[in-house]
FISEMI-106484 format. One line per 8 residues: number of its first residue (from 1); their letters; for each residue y, z, x of N, C-alpha, C, CB. Coordinates in Angstrom, 2 decimals, decimal comma. Each point is the difference from the previous one (the first is absolute). Glycine has a CB too. Example, Ala and Ser with C-alpha at 12.3 -4.5 7.8 and 13.67 -1.06 7.14 Angstrom:
! residues 2
1> AS> -5,69 7,80 13,19 1,19 0,00 -0,89 1,20 0,00 0,90 -1,17 1,25 -1,89  2,22 -1,97 1,54 1,19 0,06 0,82 1,09 0,73 -0,77 -0,63 -2,15 1,18
***
This chain:
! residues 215
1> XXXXXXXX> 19,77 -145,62 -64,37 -0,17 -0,85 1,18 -0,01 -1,46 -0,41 -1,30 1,82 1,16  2,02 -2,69 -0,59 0,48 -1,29 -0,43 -1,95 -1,16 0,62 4,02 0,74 0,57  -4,32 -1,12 -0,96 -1,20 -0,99 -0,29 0,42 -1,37 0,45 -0,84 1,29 -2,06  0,40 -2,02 3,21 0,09 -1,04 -0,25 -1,47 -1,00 0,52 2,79 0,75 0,00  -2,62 -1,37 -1,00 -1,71 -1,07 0,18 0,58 -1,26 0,98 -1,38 0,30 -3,02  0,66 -0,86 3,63 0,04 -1,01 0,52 -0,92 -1,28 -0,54 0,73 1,66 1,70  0,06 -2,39 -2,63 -1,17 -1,25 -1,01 -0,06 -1,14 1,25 1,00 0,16 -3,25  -1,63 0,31 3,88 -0,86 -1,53 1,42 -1,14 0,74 0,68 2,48 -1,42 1,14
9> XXXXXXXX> -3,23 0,65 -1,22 -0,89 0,41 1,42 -0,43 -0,43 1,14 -0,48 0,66 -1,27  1,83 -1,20 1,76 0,38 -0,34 1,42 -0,08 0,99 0,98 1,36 -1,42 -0,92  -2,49 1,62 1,96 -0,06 1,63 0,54 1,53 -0,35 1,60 -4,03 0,93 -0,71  4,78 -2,06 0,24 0,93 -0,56 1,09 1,14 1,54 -0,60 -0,45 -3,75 0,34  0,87 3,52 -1,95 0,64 0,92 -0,64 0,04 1,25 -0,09 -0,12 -1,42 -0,66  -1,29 1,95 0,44 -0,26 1,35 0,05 0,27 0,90 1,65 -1,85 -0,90 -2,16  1,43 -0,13 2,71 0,03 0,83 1,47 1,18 -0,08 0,15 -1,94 -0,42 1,17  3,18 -0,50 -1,27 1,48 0,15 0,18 0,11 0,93 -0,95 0,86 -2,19 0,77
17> XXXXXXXX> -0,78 2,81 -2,14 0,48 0,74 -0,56 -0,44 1,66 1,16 -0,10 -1,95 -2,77  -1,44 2,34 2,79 -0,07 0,73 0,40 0,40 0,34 1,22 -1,09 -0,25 -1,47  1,27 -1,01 2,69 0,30 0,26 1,33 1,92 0,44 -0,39 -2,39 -2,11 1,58  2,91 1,93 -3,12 1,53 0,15 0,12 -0,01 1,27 -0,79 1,05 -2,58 0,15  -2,25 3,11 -0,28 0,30 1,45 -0,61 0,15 0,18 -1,51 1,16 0,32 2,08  -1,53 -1,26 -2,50 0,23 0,02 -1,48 -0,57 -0,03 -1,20 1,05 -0,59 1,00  -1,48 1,44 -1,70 -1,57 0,65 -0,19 0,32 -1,15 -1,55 -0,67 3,60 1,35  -1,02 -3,92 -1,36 -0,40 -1,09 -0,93 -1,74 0,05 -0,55 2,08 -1,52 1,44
25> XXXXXXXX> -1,86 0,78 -2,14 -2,05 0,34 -0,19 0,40 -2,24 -0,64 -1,42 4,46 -1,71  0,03 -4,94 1,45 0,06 -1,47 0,16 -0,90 0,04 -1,71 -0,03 -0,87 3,50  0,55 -0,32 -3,90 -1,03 0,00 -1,06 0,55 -1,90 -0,07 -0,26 3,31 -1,63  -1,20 -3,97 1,47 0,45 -1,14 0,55 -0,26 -0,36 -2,38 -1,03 -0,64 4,25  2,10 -0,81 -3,52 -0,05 -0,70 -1,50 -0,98 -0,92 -0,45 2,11 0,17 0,22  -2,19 -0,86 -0,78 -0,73 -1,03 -0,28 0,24 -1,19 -0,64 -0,97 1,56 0,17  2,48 -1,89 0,45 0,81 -1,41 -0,60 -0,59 -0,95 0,89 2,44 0,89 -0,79  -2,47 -2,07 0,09 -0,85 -1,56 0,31 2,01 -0,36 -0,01 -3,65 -0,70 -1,83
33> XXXXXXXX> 3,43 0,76 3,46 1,20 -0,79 0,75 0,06 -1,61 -0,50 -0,34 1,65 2,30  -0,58 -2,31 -2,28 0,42 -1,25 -0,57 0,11 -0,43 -1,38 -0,79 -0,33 1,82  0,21 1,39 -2,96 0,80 -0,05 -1,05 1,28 0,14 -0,58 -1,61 0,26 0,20  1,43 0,72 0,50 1,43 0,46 -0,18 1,39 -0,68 0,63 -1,44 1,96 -0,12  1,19 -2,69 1,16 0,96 -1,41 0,50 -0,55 -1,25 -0,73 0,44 0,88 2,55  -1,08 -0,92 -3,41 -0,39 -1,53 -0,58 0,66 0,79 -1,74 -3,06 -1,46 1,94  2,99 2,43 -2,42 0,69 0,72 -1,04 1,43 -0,36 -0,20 -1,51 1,76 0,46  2,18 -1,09 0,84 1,43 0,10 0,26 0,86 -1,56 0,30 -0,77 2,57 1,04
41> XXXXXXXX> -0,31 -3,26 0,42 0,64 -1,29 0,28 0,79 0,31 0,96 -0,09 -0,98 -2,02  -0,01 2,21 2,56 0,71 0,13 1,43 -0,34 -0,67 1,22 0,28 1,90 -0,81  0,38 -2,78 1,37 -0,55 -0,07 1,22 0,98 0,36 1,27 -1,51 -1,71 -1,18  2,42 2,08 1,30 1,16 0,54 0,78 -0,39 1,11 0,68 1,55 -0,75 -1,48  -2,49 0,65 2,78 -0,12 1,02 1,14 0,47 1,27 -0,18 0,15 -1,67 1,29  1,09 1,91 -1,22 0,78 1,11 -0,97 -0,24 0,24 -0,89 1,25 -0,29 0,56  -1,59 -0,32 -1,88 0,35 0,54 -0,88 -1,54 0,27 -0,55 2,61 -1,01 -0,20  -3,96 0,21 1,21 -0,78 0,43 -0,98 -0,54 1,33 0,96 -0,61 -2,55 -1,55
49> XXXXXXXX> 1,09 2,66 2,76 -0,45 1,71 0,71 0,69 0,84 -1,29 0,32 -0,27 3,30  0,69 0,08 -3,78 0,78 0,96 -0,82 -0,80 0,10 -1,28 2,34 -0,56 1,01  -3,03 -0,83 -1,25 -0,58 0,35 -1,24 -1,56 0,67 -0,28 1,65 -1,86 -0,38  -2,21 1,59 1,35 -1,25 0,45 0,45 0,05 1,47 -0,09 -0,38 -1,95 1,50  1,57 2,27 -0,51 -0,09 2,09 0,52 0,61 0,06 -1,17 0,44 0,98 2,85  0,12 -1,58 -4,36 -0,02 0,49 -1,09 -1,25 -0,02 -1,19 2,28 -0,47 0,85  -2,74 -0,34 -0,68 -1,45 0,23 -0,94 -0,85 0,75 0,69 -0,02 -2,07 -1,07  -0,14 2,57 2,05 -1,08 1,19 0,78 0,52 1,28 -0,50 -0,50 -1,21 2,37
57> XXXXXXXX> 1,52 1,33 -1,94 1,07 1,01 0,01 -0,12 0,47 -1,40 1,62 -1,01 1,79  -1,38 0,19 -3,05 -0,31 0,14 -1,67 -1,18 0,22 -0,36 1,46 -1,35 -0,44  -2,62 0,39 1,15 -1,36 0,34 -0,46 -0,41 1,40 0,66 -0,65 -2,58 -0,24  0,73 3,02 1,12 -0,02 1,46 0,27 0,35 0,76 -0,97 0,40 -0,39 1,94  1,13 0,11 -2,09 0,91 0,95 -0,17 -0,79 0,31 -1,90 2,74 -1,03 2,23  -3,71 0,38 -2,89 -0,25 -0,26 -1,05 -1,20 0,66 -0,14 1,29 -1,87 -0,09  -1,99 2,47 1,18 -0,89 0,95 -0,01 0,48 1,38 -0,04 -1,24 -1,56 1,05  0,00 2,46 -1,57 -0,22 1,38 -0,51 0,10 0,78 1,37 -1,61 -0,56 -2,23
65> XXXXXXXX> 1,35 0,18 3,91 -0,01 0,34 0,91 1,98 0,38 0,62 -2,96 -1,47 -0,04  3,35 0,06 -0,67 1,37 0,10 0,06 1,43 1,00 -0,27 -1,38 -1,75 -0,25  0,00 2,11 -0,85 1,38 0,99 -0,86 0,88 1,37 0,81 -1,72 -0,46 -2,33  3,06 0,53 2,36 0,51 0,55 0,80 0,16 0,10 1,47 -0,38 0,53 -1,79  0,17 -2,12 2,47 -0,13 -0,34 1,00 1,64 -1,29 0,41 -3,27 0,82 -0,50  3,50 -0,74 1,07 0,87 -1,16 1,21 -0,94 -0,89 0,02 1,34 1,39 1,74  -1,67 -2,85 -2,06 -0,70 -1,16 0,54 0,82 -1,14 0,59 -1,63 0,60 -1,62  0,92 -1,09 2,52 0,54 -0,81 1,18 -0,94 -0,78 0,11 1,27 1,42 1,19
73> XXXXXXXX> -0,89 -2,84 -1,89 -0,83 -1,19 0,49 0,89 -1,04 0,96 -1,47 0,21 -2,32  0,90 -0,68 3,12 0,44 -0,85 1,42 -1,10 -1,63 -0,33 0,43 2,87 2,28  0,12 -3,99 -1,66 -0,70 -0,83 0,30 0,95 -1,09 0,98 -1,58 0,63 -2,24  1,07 -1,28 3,07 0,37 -0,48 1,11 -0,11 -1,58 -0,04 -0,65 2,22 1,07  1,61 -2,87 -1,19 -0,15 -1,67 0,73 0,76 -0,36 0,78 -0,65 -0,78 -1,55  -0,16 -0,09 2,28 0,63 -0,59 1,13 0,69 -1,46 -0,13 -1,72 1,40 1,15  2,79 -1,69 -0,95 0,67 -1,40 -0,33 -0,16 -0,61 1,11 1,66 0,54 -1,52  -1,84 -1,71 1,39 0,31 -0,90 1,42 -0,02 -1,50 -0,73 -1,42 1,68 2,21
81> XXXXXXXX> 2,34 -2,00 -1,30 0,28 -1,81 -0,39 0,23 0,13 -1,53 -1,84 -1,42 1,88  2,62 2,32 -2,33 -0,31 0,04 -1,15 -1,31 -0,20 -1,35 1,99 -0,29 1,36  -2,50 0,86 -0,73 -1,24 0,08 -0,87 -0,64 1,67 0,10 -0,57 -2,92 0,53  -0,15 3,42 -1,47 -0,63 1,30 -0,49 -1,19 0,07 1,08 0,64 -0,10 -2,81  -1,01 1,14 3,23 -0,87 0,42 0,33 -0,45 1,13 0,19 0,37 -1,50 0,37  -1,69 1,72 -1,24 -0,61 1,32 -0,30 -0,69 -0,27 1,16 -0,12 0,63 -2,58  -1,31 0,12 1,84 -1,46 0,79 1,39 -0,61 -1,91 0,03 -1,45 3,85 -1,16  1,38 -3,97 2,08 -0,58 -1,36 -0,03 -1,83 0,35 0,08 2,55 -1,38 1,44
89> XXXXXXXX> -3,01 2,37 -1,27 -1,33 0,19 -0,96 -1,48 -0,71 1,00 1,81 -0,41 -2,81  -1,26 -0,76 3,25 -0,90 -1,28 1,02 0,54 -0,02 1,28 -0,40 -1,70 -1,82  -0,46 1,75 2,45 0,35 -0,49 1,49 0,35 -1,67 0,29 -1,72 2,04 0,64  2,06 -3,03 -1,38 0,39 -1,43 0,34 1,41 0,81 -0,72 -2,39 -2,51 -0,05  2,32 2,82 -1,09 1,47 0,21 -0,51 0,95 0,75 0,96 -0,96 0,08 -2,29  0,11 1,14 3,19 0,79 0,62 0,99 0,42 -0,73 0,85 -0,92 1,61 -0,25  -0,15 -2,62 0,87 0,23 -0,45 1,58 1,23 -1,19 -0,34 -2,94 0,40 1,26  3,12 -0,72 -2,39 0,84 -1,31 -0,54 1,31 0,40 0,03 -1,64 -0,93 -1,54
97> XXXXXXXX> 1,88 2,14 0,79 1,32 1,22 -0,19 0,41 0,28 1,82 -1,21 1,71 -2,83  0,34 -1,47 3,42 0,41 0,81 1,25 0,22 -1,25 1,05 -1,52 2,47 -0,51  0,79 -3,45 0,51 0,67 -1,10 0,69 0,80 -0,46 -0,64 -1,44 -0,49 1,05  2,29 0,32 -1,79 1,32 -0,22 -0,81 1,08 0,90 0,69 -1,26 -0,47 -2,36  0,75 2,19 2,13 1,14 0,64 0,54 0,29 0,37 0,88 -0,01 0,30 -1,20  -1,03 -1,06 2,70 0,60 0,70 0,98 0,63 -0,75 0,73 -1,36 1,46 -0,04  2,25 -0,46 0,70 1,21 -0,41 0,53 1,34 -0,43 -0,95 -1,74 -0,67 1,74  1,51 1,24 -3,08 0,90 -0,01 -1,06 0,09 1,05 -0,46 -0,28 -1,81 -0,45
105> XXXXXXXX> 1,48 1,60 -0,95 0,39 1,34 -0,47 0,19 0,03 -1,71 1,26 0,37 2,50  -2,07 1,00 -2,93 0,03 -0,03 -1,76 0,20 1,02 -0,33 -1,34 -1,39 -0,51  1,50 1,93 -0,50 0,59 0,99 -0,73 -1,10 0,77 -1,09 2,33 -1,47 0,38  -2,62 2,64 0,13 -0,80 1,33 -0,49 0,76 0,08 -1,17 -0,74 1,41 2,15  -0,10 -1,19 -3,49 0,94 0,62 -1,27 -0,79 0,72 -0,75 1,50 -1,75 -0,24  -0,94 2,86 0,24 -0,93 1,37 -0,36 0,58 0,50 -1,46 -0,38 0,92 2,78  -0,07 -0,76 -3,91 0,68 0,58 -1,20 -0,38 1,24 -0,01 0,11 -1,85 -1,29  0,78 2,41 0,62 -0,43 1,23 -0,17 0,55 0,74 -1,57 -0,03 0,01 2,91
113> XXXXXXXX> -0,88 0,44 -3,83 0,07 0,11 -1,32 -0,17 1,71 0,07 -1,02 -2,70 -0,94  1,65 3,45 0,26 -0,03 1,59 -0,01 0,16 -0,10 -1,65 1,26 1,09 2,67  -2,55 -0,23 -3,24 0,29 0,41 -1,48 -0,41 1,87 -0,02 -0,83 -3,01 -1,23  2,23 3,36 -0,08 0,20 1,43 0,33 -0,92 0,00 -1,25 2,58 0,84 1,33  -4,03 0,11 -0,91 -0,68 0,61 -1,40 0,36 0,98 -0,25 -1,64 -0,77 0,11  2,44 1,87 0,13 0,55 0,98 -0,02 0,29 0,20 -0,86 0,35 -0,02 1,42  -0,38 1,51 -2,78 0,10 0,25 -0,84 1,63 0,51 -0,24 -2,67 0,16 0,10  3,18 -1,29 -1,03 1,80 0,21 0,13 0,71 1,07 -0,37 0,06 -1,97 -0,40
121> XXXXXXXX> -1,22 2,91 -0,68 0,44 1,40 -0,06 -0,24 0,55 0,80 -0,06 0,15 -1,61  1,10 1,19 1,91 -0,52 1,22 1,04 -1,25 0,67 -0,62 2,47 0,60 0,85  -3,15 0,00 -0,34 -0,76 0,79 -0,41 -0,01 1,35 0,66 -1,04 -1,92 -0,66  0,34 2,87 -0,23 0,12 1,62 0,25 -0,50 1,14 1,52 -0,43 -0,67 -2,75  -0,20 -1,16 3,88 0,30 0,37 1,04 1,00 -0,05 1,14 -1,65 -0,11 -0,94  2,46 -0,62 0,72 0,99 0,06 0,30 0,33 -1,38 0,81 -0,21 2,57 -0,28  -0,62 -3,86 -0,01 -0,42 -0,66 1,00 1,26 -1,10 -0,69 -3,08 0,76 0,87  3,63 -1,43 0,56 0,97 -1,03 -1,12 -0,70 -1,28 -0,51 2,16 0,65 1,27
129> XXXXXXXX> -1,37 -1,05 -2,35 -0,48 -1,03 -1,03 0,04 -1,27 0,77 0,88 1,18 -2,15  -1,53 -2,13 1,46 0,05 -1,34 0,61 1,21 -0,94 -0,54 -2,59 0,25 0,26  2,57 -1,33 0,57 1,21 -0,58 -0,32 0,00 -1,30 -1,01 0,58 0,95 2,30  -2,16 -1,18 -2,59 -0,74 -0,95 -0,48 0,60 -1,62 0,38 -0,67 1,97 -1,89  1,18 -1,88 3,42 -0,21 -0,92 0,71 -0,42 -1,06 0,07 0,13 1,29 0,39  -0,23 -2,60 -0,16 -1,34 -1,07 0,46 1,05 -0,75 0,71 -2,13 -0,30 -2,06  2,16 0,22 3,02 0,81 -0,92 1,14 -0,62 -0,86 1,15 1,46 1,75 -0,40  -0,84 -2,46 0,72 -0,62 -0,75 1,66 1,32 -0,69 0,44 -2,85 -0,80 -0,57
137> XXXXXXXX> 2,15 0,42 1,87 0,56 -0,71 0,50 -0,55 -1,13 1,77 1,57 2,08 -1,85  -1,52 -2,54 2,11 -0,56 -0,79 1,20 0,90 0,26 1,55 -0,80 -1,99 -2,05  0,08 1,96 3,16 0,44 0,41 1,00 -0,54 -1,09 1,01 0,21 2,50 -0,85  0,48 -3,26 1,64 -0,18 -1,13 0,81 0,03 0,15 1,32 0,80 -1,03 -1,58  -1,78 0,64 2,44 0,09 -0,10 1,44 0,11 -1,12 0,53 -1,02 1,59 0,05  1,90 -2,07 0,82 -0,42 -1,50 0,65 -1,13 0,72 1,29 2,91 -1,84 -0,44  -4,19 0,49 0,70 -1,29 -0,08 0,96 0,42 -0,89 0,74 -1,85 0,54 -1,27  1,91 -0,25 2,40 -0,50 -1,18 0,91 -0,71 -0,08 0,84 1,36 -0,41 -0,32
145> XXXXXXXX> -2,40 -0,60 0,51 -1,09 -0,07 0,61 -0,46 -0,72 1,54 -0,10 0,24 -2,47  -0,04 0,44 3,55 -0,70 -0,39 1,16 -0,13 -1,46 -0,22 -1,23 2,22 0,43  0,88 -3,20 0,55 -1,43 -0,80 0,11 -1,09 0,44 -0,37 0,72 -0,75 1,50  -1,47 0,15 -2,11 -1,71 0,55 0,44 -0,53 -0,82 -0,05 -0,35 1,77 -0,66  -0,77 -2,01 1,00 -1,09 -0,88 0,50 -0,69 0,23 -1,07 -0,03 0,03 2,44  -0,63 -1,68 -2,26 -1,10 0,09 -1,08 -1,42 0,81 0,62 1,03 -2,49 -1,13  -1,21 3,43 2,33 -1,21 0,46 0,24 0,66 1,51 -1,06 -1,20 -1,41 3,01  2,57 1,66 -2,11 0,31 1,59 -0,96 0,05 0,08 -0,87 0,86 0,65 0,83
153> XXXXXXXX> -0,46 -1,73 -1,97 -0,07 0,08 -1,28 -1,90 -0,03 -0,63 2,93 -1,30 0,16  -3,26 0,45 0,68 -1,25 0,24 -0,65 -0,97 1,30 0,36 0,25 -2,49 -0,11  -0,03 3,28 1,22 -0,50 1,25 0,41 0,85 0,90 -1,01 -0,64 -0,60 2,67  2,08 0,64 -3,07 0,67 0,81 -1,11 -1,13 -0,26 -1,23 2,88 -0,35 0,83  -2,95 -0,59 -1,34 -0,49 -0,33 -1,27 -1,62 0,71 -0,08 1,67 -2,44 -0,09  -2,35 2,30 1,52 -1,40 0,40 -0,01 0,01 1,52 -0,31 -0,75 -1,86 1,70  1,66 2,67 -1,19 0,56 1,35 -0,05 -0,79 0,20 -1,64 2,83 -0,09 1,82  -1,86 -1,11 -2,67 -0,16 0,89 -1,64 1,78 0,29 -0,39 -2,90 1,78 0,63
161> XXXXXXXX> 3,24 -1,33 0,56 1,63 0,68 -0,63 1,06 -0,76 -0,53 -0,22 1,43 1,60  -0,12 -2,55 -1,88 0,93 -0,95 -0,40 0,03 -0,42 -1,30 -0,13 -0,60 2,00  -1,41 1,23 -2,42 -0,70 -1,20 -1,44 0,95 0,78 -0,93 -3,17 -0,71 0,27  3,66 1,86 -0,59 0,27 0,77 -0,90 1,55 0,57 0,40 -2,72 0,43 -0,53  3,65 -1,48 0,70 1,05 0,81 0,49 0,83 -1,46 -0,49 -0,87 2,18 2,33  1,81 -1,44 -2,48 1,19 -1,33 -0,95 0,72 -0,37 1,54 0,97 1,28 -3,20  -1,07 -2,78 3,16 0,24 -0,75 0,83 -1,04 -0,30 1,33 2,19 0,72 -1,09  -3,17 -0,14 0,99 -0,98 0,10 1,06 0,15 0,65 1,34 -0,45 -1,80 -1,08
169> XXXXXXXX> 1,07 2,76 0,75 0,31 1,17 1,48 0,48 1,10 -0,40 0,67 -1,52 1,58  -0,47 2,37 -0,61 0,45 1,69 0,11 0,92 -0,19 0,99 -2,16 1,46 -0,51  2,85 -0,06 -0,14 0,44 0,19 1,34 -0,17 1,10 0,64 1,31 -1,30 -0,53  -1,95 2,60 -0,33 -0,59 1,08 1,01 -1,19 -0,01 -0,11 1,55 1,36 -0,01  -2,18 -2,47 0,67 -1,88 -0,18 0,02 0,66 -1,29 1,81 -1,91 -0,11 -4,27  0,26 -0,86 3,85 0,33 -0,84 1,14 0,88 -0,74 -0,31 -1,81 0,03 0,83  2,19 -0,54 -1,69 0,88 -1,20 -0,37 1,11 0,18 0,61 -0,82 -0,42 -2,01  1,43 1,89 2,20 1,29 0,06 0,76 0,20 -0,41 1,65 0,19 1,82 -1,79
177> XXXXXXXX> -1,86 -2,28 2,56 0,51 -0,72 1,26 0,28 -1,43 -0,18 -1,27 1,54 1,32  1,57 -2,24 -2,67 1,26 -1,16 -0,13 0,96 0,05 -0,44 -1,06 -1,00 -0,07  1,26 2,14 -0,34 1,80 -0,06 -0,77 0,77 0,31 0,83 -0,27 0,70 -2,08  1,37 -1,45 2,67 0,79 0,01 1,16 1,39 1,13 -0,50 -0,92 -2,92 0,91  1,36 2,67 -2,53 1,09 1,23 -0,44 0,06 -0,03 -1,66 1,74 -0,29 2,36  -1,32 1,19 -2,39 0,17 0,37 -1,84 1,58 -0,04 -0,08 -2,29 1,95 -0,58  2,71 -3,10 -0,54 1,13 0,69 -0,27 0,02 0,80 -1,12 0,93 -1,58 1,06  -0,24 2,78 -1,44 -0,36 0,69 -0,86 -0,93 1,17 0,03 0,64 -1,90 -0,66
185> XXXXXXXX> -0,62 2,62 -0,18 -0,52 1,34 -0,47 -1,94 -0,21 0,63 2,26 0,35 -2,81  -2,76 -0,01 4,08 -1,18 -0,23 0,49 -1,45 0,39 -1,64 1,46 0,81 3,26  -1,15 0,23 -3,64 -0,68 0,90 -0,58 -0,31 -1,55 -1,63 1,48 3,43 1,41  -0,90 -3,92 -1,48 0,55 -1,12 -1,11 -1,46 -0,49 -0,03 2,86 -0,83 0,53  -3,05 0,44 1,20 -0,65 -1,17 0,46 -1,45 0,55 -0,29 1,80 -1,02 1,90  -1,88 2,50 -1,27 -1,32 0,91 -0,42 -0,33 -0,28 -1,54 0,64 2,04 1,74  0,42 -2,28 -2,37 -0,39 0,13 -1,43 0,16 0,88 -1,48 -1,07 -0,81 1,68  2,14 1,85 -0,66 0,85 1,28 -1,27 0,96 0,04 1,14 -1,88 1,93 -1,79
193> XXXXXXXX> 3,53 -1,62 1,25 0,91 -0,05 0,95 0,58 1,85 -0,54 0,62 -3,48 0,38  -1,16 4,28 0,48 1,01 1,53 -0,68 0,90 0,03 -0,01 -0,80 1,17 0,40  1,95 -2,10 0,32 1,49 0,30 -0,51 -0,08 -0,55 -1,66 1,41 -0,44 2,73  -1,73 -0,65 -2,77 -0,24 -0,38 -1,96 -0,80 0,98 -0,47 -0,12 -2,57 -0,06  -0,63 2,94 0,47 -0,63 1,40 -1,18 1,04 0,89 0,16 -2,71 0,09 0,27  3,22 0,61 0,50 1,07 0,86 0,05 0,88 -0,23 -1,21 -0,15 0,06 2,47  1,06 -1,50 -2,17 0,34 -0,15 -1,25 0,00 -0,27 -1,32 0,29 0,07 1,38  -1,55 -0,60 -1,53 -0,48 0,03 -1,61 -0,46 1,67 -0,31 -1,13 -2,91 0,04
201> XXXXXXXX> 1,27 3,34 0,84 -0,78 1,54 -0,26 1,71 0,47 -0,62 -2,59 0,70 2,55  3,40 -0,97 -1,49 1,09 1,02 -0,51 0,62 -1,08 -1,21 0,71 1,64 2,63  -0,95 -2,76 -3,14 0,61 -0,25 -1,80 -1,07 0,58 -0,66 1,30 -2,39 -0,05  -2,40 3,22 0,16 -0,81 0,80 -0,70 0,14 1,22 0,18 -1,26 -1,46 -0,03  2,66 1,76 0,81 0,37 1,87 -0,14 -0,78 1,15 1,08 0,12 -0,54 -2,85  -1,03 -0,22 3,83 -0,87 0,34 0,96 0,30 -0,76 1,37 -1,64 0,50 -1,89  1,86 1,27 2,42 0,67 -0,42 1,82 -1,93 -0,07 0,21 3,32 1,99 1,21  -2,87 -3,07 -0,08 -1,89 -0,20 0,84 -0,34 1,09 0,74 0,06 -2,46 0,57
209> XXXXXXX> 1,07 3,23 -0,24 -0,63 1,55 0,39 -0,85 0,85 -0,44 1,55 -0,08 0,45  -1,45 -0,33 -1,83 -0,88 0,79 -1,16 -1,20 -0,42 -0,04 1,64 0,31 -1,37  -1,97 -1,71 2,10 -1,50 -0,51 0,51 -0,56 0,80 1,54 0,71 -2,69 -1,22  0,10 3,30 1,87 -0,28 0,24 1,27 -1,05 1,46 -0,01 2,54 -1,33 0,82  -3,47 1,25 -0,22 -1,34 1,15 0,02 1,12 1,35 0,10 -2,54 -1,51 1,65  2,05 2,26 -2,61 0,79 1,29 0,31 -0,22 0,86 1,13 0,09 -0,03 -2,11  1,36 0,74 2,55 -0,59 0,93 1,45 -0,25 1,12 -0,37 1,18 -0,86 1,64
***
């Protein structure tokens, strides 16, 4: 039976995996996100979602829990005006971000890192070998955002749901009564996109069917 971990503990992720049928267990990492961009020197919206859901994705994948498992690390930024934006963490940092973007439009960027722990020999159960894999890749949505008022933004922010979410909103919580349309893959914006797991699954030799609860 094919294993796959999920390295985040975003419960935005888990509930999309499970509401899409696709059996997982979570084991979260313990990478210091801003080392690891002050390490590298990334600052490219793109490229550091890509680099992020690759050091989760590795530091997992580097545990004893791992072994003979599919791992899937994800991490999410939001671009706007050209500039990065993670979990803004503060409510002035939120209310500052969200009167900026409304009635404008930025770009969701979700990485997504898959490492095969899978043992590359067959073994004497018959189970197939791994492909010893480590791939990613990033998946983009364009946002665009309502008006909002500075009373709704500050009743959003009192919520809580904003402090911990890259770019300071959702879109399947409250945050989605300001996003007027998505361009792009919706699921991106949630924060794991399954058509990209699909395909990093199949350059690792695994249809996503083989994740689906057996009947």
């Amino acid at each position: 039976m094919v294993r796959l971990i999920l390295a985040s503990q975003s419960p935005a992720r888990t509930k999309l995996l499970t509401e899409a049928g696709i059996r997982h267990t979570v084991l979260v990492s313990d990478v210091d996100e801003d080392a690891v961009q002050a390490r590298y020197g990334v600052t490219d919206p793109h490229d550091t979602a890509l680099l992020l859901a690759r050091a989760k994705a590795e530091a997992v994948a580097a545990l004893p829990e791992a072994d003979g498992a599919l791992v899937l690390g994800c991490d999410s930024v939001f671009e706007f005006d050209g500039e990065a934006h993670g979990k803004p963490y503060t409510a002035a940092v939120a209310r500052e971000r969200m009167l900026r973007m409304s009635g404008n439009t930025g770009v969701l960027h979700t990485g997504h890192w898959l490492v095969d722990c899978r043992d590359t020999e067959p073994d004497d159960g018959g189970a197939s070998p791994g492909t010893g894999a480590t791939l990613g890749t990033v998946a983009s949505a364009e946002v665009s955002f309502l008006e909002m008022d500075a009373m709704e933004i500050d009743a959003y922010i009192a919520t809580g749901e904003p402090l911990h979410c890259a770019g300071s909103f959702t879109i399947d919580g409250l945050g989605g009564a300001f996003i007027r349309k998505v361009d792009g893959d919706p699921h991106t914006v949630v924060g794991l996109s399954v058509s990209t797991l699909r395909a990093l699954l199949a350059s690792a030799q695994v249809r996503i069917t083989e994740l689906w609860p057996e009947s």
